[in-house]
Backbone as ProteinMPNN parsed JSONL, in Angstrom:
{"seq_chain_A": "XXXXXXXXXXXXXXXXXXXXXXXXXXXXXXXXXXXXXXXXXXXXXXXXXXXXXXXXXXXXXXXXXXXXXXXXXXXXXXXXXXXXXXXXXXXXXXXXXXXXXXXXXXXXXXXXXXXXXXXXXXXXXXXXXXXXXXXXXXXXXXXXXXXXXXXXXXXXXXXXXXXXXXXXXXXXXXXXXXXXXXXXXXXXX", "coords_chain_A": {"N_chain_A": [[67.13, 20.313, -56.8], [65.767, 19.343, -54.704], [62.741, 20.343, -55.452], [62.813, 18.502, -57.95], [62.589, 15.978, -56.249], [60.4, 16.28, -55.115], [58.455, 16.86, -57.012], [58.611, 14.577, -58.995], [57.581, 13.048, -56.729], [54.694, 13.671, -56.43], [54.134, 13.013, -58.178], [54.177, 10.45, -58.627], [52.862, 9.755, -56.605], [50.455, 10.927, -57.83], [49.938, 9.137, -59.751], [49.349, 6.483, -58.645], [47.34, 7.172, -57.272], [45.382, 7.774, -59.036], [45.138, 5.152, -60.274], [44.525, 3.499, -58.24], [41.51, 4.833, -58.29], [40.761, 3.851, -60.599], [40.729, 1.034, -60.231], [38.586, -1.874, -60.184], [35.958, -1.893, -57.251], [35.295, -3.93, -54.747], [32.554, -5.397, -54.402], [30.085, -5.136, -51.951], [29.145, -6.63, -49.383], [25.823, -7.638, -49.328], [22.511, -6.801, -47.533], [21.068, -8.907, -45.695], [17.94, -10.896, -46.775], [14.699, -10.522, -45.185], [12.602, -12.213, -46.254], [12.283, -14.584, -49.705], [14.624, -13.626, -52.013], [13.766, -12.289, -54.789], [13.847, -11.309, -57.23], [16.283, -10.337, -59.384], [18.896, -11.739, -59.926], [21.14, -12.677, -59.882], [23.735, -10.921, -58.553], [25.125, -9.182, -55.77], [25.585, -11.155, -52.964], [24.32, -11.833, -49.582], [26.103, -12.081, -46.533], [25.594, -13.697, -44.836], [22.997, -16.375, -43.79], [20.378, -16.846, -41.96], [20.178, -19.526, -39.624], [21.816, -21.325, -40.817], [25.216, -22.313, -42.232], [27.625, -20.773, -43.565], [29.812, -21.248, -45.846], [32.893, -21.033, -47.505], [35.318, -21.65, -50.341], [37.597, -23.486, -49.681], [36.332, -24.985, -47.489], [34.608, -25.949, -48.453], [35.256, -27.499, -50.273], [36.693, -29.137, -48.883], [34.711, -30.68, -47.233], [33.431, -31.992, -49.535], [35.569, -33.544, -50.387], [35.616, -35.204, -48.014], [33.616, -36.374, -48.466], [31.132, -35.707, -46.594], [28.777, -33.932, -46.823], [25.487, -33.905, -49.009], [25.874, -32.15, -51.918], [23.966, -29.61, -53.785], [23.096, -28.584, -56.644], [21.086, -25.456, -57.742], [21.189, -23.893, -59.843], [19.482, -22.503, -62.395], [18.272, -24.1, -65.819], [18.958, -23.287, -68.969], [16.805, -21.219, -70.587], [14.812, -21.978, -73.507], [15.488, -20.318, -76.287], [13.629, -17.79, -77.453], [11.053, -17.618, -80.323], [12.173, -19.093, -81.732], [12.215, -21.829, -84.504], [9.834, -24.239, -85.08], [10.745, -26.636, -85.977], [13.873, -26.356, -85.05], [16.986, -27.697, -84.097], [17.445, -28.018, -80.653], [19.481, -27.864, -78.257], [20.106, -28.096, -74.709], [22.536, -26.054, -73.085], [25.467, -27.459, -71.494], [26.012, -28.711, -67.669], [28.206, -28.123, -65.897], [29.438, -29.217, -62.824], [29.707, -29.758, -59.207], [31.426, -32.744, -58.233], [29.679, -35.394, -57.956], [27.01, -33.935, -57.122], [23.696, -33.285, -56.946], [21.628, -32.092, -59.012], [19.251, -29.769, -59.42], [17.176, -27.875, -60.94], [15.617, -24.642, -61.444], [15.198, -24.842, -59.074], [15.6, -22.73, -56.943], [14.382, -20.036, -57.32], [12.898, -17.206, -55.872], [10.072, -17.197, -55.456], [8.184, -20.275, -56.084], [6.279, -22.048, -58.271], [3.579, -24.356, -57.594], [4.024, -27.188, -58.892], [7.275, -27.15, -58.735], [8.149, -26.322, -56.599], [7.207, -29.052, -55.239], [9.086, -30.511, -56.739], [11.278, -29.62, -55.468], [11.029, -30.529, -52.846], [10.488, -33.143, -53.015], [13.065, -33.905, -54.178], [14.752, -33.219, -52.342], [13.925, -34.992, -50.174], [14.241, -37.756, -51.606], [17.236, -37.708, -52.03], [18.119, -37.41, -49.538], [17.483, -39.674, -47.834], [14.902, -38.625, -46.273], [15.751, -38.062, -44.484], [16.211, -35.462, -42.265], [18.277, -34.37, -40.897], [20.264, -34.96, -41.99], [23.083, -33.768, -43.738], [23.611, -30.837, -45.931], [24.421, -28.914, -48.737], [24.021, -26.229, -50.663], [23.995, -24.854, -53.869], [25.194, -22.566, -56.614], [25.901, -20.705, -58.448], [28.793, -17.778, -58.355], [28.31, -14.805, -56.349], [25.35, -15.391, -56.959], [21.927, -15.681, -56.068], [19.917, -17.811, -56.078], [21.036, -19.851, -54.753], [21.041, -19.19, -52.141], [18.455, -18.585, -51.687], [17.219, -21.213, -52.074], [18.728, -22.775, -50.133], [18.259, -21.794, -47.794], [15.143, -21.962, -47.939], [15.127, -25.114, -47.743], [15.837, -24.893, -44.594], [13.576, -24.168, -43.826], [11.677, -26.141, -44.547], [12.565, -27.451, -42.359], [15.049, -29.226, -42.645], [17.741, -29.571, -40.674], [20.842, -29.41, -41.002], [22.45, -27.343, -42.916], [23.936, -25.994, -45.337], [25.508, -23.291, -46.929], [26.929, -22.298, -50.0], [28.177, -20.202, -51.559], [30.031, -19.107, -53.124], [29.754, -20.941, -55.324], [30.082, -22.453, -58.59], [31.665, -21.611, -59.7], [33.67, -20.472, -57.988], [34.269, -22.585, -57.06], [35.915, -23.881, -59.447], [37.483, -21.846, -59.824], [39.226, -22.446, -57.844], [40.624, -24.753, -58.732], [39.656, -27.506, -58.74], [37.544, -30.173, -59.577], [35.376, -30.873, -62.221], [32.203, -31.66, -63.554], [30.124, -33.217, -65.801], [26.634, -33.083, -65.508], [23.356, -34.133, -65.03], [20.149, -33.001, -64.822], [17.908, -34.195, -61.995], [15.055, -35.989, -62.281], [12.129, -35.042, -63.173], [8.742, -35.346, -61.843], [6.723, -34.46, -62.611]], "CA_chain_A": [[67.125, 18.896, -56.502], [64.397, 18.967, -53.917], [61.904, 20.411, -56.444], [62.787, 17.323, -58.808], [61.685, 15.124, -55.8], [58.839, 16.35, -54.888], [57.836, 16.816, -58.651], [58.547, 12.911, -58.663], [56.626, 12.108, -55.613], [54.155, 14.317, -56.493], [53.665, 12.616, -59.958], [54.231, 9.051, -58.351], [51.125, 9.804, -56.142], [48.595, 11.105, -58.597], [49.845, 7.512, -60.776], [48.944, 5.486, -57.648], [46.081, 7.608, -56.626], [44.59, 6.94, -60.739], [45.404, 3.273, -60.498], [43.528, 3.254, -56.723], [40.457, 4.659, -58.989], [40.093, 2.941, -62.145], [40.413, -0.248, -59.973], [37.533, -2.842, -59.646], [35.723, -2.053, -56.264], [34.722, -5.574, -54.182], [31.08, -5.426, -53.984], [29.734, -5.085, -50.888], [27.959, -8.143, -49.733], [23.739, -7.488, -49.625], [21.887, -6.879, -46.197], [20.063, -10.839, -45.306], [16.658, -10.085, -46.161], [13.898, -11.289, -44.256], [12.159, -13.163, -46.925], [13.167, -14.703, -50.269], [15.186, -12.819, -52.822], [12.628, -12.508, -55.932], [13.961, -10.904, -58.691], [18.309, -9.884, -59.843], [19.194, -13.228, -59.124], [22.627, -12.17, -60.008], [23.995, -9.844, -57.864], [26.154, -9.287, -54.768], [24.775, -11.862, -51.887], [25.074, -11.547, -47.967], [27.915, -12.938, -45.772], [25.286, -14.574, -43.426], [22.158, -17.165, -44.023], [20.245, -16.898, -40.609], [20.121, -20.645, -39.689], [22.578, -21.744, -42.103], [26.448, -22.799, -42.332], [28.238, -20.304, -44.58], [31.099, -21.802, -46.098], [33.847, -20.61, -48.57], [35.806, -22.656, -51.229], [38.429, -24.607, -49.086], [35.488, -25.54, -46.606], [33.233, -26.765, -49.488], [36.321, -28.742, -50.814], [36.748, -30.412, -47.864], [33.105, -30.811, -47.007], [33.388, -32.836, -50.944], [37.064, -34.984, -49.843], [35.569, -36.334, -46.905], [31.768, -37.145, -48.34], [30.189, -35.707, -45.345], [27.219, -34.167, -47.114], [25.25, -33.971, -50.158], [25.971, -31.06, -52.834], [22.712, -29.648, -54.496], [23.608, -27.455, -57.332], [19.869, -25.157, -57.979], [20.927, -23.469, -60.857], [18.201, -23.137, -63.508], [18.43, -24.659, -67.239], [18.994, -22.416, -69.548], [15.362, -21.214, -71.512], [14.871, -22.295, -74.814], [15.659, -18.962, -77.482], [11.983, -17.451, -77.959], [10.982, -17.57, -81.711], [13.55, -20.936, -82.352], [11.73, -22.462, -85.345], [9.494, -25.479, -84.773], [11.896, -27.781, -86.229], [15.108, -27.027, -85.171], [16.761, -28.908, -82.837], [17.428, -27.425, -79.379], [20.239, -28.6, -77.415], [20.759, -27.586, -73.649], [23.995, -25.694, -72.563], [25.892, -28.491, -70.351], [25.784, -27.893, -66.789], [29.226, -28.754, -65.047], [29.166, -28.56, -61.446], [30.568, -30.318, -58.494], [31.479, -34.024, -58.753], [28.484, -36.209, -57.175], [26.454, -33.333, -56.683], [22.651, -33.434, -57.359], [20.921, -30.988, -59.559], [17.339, -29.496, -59.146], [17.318, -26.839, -61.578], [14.778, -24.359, -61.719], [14.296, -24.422, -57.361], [16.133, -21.292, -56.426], [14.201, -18.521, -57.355], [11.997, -16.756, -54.733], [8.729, -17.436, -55.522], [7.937, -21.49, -56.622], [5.318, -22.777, -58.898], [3.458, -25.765, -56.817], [4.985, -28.28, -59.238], [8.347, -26.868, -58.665], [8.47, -26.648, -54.967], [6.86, -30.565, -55.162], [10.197, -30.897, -57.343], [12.153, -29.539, -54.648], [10.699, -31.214, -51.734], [10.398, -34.716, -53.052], [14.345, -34.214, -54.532], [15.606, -33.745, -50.59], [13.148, -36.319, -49.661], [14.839, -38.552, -52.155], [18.901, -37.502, -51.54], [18.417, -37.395, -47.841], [16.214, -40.611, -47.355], [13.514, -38.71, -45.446], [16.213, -37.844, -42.785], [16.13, -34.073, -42.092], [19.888, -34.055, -40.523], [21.517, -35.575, -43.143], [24.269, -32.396, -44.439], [23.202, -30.803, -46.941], [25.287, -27.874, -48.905], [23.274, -25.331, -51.936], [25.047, -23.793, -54.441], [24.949, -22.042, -58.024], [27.204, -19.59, -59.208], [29.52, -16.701, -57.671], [26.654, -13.775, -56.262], [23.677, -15.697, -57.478], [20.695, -15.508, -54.776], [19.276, -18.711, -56.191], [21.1, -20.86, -53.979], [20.926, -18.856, -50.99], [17.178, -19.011, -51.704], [16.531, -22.31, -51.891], [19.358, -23.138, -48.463], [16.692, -20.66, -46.842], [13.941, -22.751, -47.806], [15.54, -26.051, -47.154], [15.556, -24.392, -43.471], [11.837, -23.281, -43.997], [11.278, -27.265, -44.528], [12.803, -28.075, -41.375], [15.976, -29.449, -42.784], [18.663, -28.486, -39.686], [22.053, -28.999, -41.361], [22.411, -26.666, -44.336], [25.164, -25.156, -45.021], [25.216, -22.377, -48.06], [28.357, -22.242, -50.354], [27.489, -18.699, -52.201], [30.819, -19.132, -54.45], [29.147, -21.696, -56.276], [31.434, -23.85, -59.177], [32.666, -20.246, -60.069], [34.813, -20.645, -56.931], [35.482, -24.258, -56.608], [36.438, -23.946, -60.762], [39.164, -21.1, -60.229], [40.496, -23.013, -57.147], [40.956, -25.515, -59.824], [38.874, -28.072, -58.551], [37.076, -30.861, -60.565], [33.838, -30.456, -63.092], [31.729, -32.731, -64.18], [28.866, -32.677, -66.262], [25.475, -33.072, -64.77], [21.501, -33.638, -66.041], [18.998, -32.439, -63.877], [17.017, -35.037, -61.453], [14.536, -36.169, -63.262], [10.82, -34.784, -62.41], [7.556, -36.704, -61.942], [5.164, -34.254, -62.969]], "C_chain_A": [[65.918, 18.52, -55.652], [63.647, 18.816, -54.586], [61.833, 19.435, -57.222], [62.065, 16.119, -58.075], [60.855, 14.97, -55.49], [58.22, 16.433, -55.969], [57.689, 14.923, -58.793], [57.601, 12.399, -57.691], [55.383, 12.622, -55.919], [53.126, 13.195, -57.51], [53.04, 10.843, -59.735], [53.096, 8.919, -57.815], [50.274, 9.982, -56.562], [48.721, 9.379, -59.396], [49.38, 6.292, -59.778], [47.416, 5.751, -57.32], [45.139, 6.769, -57.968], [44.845, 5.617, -60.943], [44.54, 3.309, -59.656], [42.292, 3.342, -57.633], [39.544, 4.784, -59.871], [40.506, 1.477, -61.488], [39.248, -1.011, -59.382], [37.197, -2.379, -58.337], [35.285, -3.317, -56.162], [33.331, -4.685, -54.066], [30.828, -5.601, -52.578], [28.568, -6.172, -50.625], [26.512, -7.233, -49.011], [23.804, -7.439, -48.311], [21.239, -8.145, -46.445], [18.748, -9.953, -44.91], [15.764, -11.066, -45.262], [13.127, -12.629, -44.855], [13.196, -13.82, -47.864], [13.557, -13.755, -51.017], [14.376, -12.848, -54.25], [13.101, -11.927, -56.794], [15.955, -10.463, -58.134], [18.732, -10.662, -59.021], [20.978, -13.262, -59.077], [23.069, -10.64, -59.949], [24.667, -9.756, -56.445], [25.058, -9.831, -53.844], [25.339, -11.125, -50.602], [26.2, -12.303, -47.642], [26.899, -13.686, -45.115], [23.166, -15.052, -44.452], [21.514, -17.462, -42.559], [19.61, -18.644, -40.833], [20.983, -21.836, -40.262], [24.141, -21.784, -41.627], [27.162, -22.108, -43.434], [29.34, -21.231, -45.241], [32.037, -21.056, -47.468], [34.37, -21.672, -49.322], [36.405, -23.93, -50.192], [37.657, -25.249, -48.203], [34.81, -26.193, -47.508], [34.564, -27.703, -50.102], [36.532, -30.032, -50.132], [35.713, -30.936, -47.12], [33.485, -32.696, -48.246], [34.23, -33.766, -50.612], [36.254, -35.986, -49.046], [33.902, -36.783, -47.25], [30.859, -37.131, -46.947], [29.268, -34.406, -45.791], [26.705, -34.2, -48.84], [25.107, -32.352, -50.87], [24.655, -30.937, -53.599], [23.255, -28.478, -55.122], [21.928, -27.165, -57.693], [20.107, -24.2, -59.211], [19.844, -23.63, -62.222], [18.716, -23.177, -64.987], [18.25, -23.423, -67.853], [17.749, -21.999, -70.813], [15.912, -21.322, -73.006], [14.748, -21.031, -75.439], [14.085, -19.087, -77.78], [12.313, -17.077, -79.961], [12.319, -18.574, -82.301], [11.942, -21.487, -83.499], [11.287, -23.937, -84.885], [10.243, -26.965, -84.835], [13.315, -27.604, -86.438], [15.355, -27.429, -83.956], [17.553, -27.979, -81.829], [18.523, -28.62, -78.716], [20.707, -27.998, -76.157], [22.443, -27.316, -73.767], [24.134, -26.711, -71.712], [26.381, -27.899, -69.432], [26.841, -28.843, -66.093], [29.493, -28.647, -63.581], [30.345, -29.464, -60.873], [30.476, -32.125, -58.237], [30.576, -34.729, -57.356], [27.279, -35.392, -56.527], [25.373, -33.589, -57.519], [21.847, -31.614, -58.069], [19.605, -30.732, -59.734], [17.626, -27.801, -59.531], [15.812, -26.151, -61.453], [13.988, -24.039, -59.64], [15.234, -23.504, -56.792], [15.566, -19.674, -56.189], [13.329, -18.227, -56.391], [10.677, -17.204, -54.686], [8.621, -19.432, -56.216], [6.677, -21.669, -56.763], [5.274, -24.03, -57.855], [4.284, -26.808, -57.081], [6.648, -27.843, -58.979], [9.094, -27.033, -57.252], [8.235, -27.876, -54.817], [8.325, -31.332, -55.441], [11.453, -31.46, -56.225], [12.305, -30.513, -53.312], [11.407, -33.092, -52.133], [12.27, -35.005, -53.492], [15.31, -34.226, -52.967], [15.411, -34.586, -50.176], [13.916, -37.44, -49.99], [16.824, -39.227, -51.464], [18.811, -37.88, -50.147], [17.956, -38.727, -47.446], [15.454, -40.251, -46.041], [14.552, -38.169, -44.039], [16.816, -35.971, -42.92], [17.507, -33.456, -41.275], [20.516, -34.121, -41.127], [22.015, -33.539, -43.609], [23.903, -31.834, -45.674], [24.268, -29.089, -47.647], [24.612, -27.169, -50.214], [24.463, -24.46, -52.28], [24.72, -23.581, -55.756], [26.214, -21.429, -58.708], [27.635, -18.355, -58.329], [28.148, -15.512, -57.495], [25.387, -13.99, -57.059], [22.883, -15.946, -55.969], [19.966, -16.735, -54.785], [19.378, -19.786, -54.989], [21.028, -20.59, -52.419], [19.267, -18.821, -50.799], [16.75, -20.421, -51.175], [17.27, -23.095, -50.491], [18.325, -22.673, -47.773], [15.482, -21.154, -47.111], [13.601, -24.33, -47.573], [15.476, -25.921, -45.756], [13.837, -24.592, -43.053], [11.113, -24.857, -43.23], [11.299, -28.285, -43.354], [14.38, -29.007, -41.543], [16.986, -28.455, -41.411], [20.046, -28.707, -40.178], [22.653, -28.711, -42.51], [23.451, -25.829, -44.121], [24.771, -24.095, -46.666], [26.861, -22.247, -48.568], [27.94, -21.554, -51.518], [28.964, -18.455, -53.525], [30.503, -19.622, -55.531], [30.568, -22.361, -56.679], [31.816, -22.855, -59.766], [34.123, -20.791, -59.161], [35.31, -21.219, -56.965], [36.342, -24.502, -58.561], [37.751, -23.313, -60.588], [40.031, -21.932, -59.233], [41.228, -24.423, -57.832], [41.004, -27.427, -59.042], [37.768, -29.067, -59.325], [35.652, -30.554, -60.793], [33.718, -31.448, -63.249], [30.033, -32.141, -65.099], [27.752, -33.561, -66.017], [24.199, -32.892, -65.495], [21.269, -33.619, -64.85], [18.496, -33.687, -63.261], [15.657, -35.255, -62.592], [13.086, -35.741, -62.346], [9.725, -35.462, -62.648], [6.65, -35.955, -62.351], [5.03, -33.598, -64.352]], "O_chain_A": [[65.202, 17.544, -55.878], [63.318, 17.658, -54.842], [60.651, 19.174, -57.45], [61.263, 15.375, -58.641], [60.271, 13.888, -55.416], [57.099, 15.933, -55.868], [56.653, 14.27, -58.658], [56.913, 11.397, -57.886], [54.592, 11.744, -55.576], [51.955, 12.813, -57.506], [52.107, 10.226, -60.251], [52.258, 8.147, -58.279], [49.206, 9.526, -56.153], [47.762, 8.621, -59.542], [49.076, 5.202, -60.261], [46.528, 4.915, -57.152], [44.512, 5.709, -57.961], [44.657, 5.122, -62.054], [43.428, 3.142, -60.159], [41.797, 2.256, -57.934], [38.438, 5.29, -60.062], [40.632, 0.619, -62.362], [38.933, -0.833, -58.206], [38.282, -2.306, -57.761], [34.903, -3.932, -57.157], [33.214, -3.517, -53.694], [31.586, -6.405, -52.036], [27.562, -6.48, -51.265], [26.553, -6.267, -48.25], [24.798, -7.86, -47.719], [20.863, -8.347, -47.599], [18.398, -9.17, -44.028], [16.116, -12.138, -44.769], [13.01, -13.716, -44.29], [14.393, -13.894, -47.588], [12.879, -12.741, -50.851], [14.627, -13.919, -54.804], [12.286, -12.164, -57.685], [16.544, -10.369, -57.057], [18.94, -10.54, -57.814], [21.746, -13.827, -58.299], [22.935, -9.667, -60.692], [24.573, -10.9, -55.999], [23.933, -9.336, -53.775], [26.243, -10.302, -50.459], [26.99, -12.959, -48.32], [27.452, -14.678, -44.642], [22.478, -14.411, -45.246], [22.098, -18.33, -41.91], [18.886, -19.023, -41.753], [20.772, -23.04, -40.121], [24.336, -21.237, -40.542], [27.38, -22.848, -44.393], [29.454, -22.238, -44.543], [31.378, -20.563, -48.383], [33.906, -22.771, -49.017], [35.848, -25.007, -49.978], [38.169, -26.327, -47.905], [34.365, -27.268, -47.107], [34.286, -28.89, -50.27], [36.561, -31.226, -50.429], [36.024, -31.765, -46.265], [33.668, -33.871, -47.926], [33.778, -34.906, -50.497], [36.172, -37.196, -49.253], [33.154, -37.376, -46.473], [30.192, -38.013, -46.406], [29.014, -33.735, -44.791], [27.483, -34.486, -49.75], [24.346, -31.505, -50.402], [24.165, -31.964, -54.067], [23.766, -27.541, -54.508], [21.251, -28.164, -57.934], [19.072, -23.672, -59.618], [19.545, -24.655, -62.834], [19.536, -22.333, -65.35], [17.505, -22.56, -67.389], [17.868, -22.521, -71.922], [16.966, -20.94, -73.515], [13.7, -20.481, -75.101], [13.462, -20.067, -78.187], [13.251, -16.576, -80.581], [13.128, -18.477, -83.223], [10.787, -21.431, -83.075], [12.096, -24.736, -84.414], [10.287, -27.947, -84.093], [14.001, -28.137, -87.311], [14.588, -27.562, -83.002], [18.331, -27.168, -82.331], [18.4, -29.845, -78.699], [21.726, -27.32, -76.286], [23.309, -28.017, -74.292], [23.133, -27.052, -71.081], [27.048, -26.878, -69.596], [26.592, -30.001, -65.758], [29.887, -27.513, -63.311], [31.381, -29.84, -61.423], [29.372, -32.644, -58.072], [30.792, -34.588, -56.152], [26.606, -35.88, -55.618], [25.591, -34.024, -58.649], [21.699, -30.49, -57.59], [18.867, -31.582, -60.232], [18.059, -26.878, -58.841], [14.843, -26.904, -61.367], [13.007, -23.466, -59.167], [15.642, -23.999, -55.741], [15.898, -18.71, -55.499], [12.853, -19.26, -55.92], [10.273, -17.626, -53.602], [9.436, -19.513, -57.134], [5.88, -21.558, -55.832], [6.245, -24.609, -57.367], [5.034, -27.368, -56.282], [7.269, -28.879, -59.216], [10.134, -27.598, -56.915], [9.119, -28.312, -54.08], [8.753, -32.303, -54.817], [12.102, -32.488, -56.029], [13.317, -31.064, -52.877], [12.306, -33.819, -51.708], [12.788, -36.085, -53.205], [16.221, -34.979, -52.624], [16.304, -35.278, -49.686], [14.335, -38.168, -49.09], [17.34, -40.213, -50.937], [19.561, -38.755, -49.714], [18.181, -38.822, -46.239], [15.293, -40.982, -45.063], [14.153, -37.955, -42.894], [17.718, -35.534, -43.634], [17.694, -32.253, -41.094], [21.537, -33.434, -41.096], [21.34, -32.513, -43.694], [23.932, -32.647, -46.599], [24.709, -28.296, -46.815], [24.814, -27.978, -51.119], [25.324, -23.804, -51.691], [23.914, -24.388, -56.22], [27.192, -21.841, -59.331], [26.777, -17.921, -57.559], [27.228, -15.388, -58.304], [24.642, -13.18, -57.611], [23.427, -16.379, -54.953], [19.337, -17.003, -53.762], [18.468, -20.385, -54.415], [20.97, -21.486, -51.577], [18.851, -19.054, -49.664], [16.122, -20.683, -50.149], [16.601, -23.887, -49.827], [17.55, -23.416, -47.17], [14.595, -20.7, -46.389], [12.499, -24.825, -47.334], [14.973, -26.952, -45.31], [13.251, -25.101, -42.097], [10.471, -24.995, -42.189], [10.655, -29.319, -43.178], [14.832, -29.462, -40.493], [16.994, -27.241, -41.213], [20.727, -27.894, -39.552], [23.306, -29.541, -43.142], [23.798, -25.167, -43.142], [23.767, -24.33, -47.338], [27.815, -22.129, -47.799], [27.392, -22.162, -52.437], [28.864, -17.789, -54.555], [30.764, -19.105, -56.617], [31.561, -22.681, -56.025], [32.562, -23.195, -60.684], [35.18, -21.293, -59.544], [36.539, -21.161, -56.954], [37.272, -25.295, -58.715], [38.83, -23.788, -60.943], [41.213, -22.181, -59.468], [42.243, -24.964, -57.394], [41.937, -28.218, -58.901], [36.891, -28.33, -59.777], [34.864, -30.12, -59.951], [34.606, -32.3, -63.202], [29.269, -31.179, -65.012], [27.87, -34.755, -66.291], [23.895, -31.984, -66.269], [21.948, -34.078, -63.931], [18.618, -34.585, -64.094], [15.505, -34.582, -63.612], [12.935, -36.015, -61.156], [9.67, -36.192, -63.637], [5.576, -36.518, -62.563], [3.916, -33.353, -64.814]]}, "name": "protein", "num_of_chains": 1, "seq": "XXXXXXXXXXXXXXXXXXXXXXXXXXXXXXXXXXXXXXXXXXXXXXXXXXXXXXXXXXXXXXXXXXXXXXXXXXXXXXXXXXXXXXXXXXXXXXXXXXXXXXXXXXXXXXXXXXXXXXXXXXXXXXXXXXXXXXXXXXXXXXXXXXXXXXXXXXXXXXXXXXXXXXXXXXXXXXXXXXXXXXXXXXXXX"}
């Protein structure tokens, strides 16, 4: 009778132990580098934005309820299929984000083309009217670096109340949270 239970417990523990690992590890969030993040834009982020306002879902929800700042989604447009035939017709993937949030696609990644950073600049310039307190919150998608990029260069600019919401509309989607669909700001150059 013993032998049967320890054969049982025995058995029960290797089936727990082999569940423990073949299960998903959490990613370990990234060391905060010093500069920007330039290349594997998708990939486990940090916990911390030196200068910056982390926030999680239920904080970025209620950030959105009470309209106390402006949402900038920096995800970039999705490139046109290389070798697409001259004449067919091309239609962007639609980009659903967070409701009244502004989109400036294409200013996340580490390095910015002049016209791109001009993009960026003149699109805070715009949202904020010129006022460098106004709230501001960056976001993309669940462990994308884009938006923790461009929060970190909103900083750079002198912007002082940035907050970073690193779940993106991954997060605020599963907490089941409203979409909308979104075109890009429109650019001047």
């Amino acid at each position: 009778m013993i032998r049967r239970r320890e054969s049982a417990r025995g058995a029960i523990a290797a089936i727990g132990f082999a569940f423990l690992a073949a299960a998903p590890s959490v990613a370990e969030p990234a060391p905060e580098p010093e500069g920007y993040r330039l290349s594997d834009y998708r990939a486990a982020v940090p916990a911390a934005l030196r200068g910056a306002r982390v926030i999680d879902t239920p904080q970025a929800f209620e950030i959105w309820r009470d309209k106390a700042a402006i949402f900038i989604d920096v995800l970039p447009r999705p490139p046109k299929p290389a070798g697409l035939p001259p004449d067919a017709v091309w239609r962007d993937k639609p980009r659903f984000d967070i409701p009244g949030s502004v989109w400036l696609p294409e200013t996340g990644y580490g390095e910015l083309p002049p016209a791109s950073l001009r993009y960026f600049e003149s699109g805070l310039e715009h949202v904020t009217a010129r006022d460098k307190r106004r709230a501001l919150v960056f976001y993309c998608l669940a462990d994308c670096w884009m938006s923790w990029n461009a929060a970190k260069r909103a900083l750079a600019l002198g912007y002082s109340n940035v907050s970073w919401f690193s779940q993106g509309t991954d997060g605020w989607g599963a907490a089941g949270h409203p979409l909308e669909p979104r075109e890009p700001e429109p650019r001047k150059d």
